[in-house]
C-alpha positions as CSV (number, residue, x, y, z in Angstrom):
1,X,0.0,0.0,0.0
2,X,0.9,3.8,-0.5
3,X,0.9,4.2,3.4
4,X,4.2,2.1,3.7
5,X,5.9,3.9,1.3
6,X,5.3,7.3,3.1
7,X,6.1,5.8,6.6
8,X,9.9,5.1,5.0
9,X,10.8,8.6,3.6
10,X,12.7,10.6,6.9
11,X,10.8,13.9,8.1
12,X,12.7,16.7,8.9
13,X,15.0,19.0,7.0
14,X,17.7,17.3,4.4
15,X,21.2,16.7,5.5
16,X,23.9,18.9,3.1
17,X,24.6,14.8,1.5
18,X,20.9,14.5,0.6
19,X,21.1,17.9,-1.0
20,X,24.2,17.7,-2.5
21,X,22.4,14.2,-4.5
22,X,19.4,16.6,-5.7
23,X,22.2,18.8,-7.1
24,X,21.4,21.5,-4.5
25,X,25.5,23.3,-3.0
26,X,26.1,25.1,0.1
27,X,27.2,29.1,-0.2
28,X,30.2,28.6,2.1
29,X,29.9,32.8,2.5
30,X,25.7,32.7,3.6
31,X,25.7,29.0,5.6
32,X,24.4,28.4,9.0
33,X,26.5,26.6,11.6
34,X,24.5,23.6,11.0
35,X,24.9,23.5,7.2
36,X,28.7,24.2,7.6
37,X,28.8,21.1,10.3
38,X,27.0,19.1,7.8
39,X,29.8,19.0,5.3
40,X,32.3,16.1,5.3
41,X,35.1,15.7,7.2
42,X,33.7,19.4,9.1
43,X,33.7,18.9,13.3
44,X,31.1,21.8,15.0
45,X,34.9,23.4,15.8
46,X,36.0,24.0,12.0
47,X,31.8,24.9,11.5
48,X,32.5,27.9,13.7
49,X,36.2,28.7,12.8
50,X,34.6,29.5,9.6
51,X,31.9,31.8,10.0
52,X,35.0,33.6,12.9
53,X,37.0,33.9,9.6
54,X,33.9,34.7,7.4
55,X,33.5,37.6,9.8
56,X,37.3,39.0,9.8
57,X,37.3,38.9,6.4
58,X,34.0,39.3,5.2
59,X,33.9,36.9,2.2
60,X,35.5,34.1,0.7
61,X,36.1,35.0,-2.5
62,X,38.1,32.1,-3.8
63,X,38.0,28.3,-2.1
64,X,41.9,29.1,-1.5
65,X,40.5,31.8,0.9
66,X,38.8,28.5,3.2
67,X,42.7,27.7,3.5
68,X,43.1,30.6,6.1
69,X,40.2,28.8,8.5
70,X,41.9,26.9,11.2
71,X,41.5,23.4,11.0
72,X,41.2,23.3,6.9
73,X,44.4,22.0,5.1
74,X,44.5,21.2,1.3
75,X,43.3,17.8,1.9
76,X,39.8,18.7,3.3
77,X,39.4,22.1,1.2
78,X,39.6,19.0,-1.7
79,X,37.2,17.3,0.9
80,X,34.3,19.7,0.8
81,X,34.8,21.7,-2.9
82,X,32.2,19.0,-4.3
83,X,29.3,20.5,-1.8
84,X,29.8,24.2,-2.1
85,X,28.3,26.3,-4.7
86,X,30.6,28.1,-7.1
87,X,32.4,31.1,-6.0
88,X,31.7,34.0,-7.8
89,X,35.5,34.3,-9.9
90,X,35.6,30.8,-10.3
């Protein structure tokens, strides 16, 4: 019956993974906390050293510019370019 296909889909807002598979990115320079947190490899730590850099420095401009966030090397810049929308000289 319909009824047991509705009781399998999750309520509740989508995750920045279930989003990222409808083809929808995160704006690294206008995300909450939350949607920050939600991208891989991000701890709640790294969430909020980037909105303290956002802050300083008002934009990213460039994904190179996530480099100057504490607790983002190369490797997880790499990591989380996939899930973020396109910066605007890119």
């Amino acid at each position: 019956p319909a009824s047991d296909c509705a009781a399998a889909v999750p309520h509740g807002p989508l995750t920045v993974k279930q989003n990222f598979l409808l083809g929808k990115r995160v704006d690294i320079n206008l995300a909450s906390l939350a949607e920050i947190e939600g991208l891989p490899g991000i701890s709640r730590k790294v969430a909020e050293s980037v909105i303290e850099t956002r802050k300083r420095m008002g934009r990213f401009r460039k994904p190179q510019d996530l480099l100057q966030v504490k607790g983002i090397k190369e490797k997880r810049l790499k990591k989380i370019l996939p899930f973020l929308v396109k910066f605007p000289n890119n």
